[in-house]
C-alpha positions in Angstrom: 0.0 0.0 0.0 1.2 3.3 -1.2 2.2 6.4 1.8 -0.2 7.9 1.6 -2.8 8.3 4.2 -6.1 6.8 3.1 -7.7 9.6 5.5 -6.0 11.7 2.7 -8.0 10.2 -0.3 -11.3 8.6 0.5 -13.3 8.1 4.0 -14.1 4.8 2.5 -11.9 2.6 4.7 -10.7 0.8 2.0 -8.0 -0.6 4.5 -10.4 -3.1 5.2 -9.5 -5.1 2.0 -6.2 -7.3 1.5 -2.9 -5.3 0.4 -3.9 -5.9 -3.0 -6.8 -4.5 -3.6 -5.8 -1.6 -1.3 -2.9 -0.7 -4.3 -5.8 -1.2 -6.5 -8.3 1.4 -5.6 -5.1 3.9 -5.1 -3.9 3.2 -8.6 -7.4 3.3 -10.3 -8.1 6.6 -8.7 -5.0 8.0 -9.9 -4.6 6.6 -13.6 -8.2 6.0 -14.0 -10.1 8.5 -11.9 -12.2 6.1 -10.1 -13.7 7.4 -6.6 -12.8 5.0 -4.3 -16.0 5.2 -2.5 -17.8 3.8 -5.9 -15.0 1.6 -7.1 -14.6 -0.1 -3.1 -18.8 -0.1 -3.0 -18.5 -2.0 -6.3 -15.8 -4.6 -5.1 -17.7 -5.6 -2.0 -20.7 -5.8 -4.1 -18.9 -8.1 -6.3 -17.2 -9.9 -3.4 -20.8 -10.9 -2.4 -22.2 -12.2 -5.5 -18.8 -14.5 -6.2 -19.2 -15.9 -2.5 -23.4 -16.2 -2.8 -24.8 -19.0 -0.9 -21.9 -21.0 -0.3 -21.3 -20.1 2.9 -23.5 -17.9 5.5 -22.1 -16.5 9.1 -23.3 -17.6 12.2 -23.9 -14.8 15.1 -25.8 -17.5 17.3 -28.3 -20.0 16.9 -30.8 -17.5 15.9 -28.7 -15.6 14.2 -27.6 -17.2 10.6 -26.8 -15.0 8.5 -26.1 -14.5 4.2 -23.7 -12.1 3.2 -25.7 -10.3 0.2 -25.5 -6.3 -0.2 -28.2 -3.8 -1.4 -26.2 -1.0 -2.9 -26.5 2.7 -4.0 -23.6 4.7 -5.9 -24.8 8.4 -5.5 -23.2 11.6 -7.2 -24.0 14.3 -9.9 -24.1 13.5 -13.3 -20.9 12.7 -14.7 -19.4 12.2 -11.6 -17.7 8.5 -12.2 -19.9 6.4 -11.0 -20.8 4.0 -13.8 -17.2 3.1 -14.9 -16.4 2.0 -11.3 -19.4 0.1 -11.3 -18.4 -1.9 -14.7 -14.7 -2.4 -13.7 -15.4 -4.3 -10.5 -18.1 -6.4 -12.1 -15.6 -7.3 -15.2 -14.6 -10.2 -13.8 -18.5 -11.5 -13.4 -19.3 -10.3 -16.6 -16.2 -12.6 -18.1 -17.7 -15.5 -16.4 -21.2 -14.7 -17.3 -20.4 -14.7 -20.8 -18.2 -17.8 -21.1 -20.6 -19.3 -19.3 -23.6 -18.4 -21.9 -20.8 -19.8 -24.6 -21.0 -23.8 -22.7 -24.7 -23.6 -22.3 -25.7 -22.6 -26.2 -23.1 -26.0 -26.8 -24.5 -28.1 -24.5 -28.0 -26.8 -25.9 -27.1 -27.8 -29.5 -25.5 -30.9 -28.3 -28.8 -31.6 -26.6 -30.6 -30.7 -29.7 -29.0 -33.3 -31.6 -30.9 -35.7 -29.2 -33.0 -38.3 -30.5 -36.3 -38.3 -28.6 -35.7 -41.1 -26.5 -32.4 -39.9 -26.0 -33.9 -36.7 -24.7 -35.8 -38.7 -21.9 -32.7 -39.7 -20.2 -30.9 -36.5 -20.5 -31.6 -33.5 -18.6 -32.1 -30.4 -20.7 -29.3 -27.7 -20.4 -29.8 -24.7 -18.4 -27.8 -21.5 -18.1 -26.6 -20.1 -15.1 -27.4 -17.1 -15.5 -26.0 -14.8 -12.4 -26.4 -11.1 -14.1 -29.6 -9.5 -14.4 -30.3 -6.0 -16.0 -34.1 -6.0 -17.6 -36.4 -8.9 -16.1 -39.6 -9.5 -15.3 -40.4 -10.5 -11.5 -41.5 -14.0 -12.4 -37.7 -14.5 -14.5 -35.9 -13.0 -11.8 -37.0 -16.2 -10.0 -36.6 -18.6 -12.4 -33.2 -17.6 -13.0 -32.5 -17.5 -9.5 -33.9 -21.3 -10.0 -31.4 -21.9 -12.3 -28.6 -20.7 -10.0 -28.8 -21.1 -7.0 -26.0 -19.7 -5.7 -27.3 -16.4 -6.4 -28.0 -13.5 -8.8 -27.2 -9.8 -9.1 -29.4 -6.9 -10.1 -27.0 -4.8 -11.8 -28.4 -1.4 -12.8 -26.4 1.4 -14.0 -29.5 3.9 -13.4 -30.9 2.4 -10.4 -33.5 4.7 -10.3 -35.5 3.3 -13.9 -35.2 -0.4 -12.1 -37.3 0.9 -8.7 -39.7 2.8 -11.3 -40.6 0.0 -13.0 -42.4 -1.4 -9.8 -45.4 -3.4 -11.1 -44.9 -2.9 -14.5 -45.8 -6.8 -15.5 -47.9 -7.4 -12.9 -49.6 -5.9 -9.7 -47.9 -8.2 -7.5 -46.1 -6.3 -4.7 -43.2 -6.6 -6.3 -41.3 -4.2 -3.6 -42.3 -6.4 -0.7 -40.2 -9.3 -2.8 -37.1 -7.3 -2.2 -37.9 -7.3 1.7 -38.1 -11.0 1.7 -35.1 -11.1 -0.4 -32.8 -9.1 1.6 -33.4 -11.7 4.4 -32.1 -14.6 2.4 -36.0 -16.2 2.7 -37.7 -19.2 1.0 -39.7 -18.1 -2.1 -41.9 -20.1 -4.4 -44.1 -19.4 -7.1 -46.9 -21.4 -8.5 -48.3 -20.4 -12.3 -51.0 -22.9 -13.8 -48.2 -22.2 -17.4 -45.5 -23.3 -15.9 -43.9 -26.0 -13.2 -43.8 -24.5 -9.9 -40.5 -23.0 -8.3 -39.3 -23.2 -4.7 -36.2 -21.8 -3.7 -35.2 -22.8 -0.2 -32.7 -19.8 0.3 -32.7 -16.9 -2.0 -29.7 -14.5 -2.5 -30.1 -11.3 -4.1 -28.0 -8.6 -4.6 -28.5 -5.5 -5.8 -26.3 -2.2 -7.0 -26.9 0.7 -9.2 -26.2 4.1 -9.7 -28.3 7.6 -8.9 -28.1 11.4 -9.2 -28.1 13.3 -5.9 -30.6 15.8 -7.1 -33.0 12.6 -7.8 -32.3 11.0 -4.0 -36.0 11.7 -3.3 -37.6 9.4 -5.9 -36.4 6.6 -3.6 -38.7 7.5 -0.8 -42.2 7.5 -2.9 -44.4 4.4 -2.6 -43.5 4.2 0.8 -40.3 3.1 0.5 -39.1 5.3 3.5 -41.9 3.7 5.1 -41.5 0.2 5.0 -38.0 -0.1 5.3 -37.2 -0.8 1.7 -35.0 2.2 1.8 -33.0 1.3 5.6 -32.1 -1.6 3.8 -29.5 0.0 1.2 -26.1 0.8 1.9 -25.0 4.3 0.6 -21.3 5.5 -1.2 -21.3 8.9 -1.4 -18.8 10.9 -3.7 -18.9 13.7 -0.8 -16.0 16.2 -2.6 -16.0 15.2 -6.2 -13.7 16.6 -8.5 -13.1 17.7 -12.3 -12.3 14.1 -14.2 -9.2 15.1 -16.2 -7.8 13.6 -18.8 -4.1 11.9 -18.2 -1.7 9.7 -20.2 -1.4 6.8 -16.7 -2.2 3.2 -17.1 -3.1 1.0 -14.7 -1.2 -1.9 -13.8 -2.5 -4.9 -15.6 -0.9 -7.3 -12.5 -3.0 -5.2 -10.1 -6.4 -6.4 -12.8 -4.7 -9.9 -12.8 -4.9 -9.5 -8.5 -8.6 -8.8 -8.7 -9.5 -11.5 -10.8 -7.4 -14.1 -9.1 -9.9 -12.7 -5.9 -13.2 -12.9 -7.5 -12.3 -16.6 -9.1 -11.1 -18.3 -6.2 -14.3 -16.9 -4.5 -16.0 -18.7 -7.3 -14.5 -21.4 -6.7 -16.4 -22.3 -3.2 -18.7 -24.5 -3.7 -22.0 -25.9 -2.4 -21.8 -29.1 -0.2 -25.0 -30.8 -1.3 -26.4 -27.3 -2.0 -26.5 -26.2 1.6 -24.3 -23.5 2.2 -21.2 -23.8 4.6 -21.9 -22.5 8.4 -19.0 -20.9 9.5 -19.0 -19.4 13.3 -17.2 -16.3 14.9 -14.4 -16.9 16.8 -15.2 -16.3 20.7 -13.1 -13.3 20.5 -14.3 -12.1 17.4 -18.0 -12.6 18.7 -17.8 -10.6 21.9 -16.5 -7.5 20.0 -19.6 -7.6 17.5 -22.0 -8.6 20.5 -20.6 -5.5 22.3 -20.5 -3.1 19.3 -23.9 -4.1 18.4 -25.5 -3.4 22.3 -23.8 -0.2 21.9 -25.5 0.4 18.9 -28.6 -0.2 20.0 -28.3 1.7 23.1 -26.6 5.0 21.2 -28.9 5.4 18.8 -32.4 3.8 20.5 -33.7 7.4 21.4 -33.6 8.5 17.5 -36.7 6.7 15.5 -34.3 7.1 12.6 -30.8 6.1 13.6 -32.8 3.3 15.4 -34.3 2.2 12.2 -31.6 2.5 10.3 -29.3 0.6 13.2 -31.7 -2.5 13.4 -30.6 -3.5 9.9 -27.2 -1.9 9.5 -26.3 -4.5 12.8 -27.0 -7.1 9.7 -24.6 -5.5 7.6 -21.9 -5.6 10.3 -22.5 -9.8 10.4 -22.8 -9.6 6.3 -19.3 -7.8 6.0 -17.3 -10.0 8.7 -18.3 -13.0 6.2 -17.2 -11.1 3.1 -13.9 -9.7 4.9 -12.8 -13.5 5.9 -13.3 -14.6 2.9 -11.6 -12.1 1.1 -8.7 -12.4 3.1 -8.7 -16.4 2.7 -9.0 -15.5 -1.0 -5.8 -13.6 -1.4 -4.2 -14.2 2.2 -4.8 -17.7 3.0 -6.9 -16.8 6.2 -8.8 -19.2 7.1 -12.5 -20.4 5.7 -13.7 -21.8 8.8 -14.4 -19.0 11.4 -14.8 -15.1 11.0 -12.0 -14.1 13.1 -11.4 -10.8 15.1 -9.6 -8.8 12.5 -13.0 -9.2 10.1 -15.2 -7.8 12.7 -13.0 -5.0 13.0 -12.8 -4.3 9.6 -16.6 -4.8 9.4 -17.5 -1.9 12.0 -15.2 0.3 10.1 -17.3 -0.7 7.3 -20.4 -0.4 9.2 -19.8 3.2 10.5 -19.0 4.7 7.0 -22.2 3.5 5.9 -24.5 4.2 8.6 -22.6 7.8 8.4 -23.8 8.0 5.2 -27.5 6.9 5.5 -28.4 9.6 7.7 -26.8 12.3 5.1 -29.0 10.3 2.7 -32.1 10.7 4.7 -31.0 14.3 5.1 -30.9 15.1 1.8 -34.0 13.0 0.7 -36.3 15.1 3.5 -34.5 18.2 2.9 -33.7 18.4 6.8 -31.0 20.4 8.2 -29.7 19.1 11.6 -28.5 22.7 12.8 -32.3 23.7 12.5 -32.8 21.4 15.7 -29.9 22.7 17.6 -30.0 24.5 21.0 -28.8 28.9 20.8 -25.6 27.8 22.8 -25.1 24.5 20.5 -25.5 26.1 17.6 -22.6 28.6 18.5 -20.5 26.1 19.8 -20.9 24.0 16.0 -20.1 27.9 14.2 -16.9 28.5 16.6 -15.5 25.1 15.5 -13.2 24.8 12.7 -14.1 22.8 9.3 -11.4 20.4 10.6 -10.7 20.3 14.6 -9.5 18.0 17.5 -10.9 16.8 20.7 -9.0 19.6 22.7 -10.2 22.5 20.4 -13.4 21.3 20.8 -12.8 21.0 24.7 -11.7 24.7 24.8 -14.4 26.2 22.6 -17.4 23.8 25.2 -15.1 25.3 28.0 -15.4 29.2 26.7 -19.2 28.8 26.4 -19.9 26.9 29.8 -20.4 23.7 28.2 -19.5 21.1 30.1 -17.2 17.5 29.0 -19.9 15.6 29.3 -22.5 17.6 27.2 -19.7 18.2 24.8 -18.7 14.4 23.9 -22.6 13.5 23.4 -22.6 16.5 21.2 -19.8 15.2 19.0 -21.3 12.0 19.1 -24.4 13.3 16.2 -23.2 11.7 13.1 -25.8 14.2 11.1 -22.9 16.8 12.5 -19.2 15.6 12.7 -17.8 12.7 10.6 -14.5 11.0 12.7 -12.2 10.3 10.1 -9.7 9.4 12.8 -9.4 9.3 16.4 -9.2 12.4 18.1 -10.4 14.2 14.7 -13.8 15.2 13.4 -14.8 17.0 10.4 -18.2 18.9 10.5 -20.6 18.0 7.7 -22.1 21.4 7.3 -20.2 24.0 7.0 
């Protein structure tokens, strides 16, 4: 990994990934102008759908979880977000193609079939993972076809949530709840066998334009929880793509692809996917970070809502983590271990940061409105940039006291903590 601070570049913590794919989203950011919160996004997003229901993490007995990711890439128009998008899925694509290529021979070889023949031969069927105009009823038939799971990739997420009972007037949005829990699904159609799926796994990740953030919340989709269930990278200071003569390392390509095929390359045992537990260690800290959650942000209906899934996430990215890091590091397959659940709140907090400038944005709220006279001077008499003692000594000059002061600091609608013993206020 390159000097540079990654404080410096992104407030993705793209440390989180193996050495690799940390010199990865460094290089393609400087030869190829990719933000690294869209092109890191993208990667886990890709992570997830190579790893699909091969294996799931297991918190406790009641809590087994699958390791899928409902993703938003947000920015202005023109802002990078749909080359990031196709880079990290490449590798997918590759497969997805190739494997089209063995399915139309198999189909002519099954062709060729006489019709006896045909009864003692089971007809070829693609595996189609990728899925980018569908119909709700192919979405699960495909899914039926591959059961370790598909991806809704849409580059203009915003046309695939608009199209919402366009075949049908099934509730096609409450599918997607059901989906993000990994449920059972079938679906019975007098023209056509019936489907079961005993666990699904769906991802999802698109693009949108910031000035269009609010078309997400119509329908009730703020309502139901549609919306608390997407995860949100956020271009926060974009800057003027410029032309440059750079090239990105082809090795560094070669890296990512060696990731996303040995991920491919777990397999089902039977078609049940592989349990894998948390290390006793490794549990406590998520148990711990999870009741602190729960307790810091109870009082807010909003944080609270968006907590009670985001805690998911945190089990969802410990999975992805260890297996990323058996992928390219030879960590182990068989228990999430301390340094993924680490990683995974660092994941976790960046995210849930940015859902609550999402829902800001999308109810045009303004945090300061809500402020107190003396708090509202204390947040103008701090820098853009400051540290916990400037922050004591501005509390200090207004009669604020410690206490008040580090609950203050605490509203992540206010201060982002790119570091410790550093925040950054969010309006300014």
């Amino acid at each position: 990994m390159s000097s540079q601070s990654s404080n410096n570049i992104s407030k993705f913590p793209y440390e989180v990934f193996p050495t690799e794919i940390q010199i990865l989203v460094e290089s393609a950011l400087e030869t190829l102008s990719f933000p690294i919160e869209y092109l890191g996004s993208s990667i886990l997003s890709a992570v997830s759908v190579a790893i699909g229901n091969t294996y799931k993490a297991k918190l406790k007995d009641s809590h087994i979880s699958i390791g899928s990711l409902y993703m938003v890439l947000i920015g202005r128009a023109g802002d990078m977000k749909s080359h990031p998008l196709s880079f990290a899925f490449a590798p997918t694509e590759k497969r997805e193609e190739l494997s089209y290529d063995n399915y139309k021979n198999e189909k002519i070889d099954y062709d060729n079939l006489t019709e006896d023949q045909k009864k003692t031969v089971p007809k070829p069927r693609w595996k189609k993972q990728i899925l980018k105009d569908f119909t709700p009823e192919s979405l699960v038939k495909i899914h039926s076809n591959n059961t370790r799971g598909v991806v809704i990739l849409s580059d203009e997420l915003l046309s695939w949530i608009k199209n919402f009972g366009r075949y049908n007037s099934s509730s096609e949005q409450e599918s997607y709840l059901s989906f993000w829990n990994g449920n059972s699904i079938s679906i019975d159609r007098k023209s056509d066998e019936p489907i079961r799926l005993k666990s699904t796994y769906v991802n999802i990740i698109g693009s949108i334009q910031t000035k269009l953030l609010y078309e997400l919340s119509k329908n009730d989709r703020g309502e139901n929880g549609f919306l608390y269930r997407f995860l949100f990278a956020l271009n926060e200071n974009p800057k003027p793509v410029l032309w440059n003569n750079k090239i990105l390392d082809k090795r560094l390509i070669i890296e990512y692809e060696k990731l996303i095929n040995r991920l491919y390359s777990l397999d089902f045992d039977n078609l049940s996917s592989n349990i894998i537990e948390f290390t006793p260690e490794a549990q406590k800290l998520i148990m711990n970070y999870q009741n602190k959650c729960r307790v810091l942000h109870f009082e807010d209906e909003i944080e609270n809502a968006i907590q009670s899934k985001y805690e998911t996430y945190t089990i969802r990215f410990s999975l992805i983590i260890q297996l990323m890091h058996w992928a390219l590091n030879e960590k182990t397959s068989r228990a999430i271990e301390l340094f993924a659940v680490e990683k995974a709140i660092k994941l976790t907090e960046y995210y849930f940061n940015n859902a609550l400038i999402v829902h800001n944005k999308i109810y045009n709220t303004n945090p300061l409105e809500n402020l107190t006279t003396i708090q509202k001077e204390l947040y103008n008499n701090l820098e853009s940039k400051f540290n916990t003692q400037q922050a004591i000594n501005e509390a200090k000059n207004l009669g604020i006291a410690e206490s008040t002061l580090y609950r203050f600091l605490k509203n992540k609608t206010l201060f982002s903590k790119p570091k410790y013993g550093t925040y950054e206020k969010i309006h300014t």
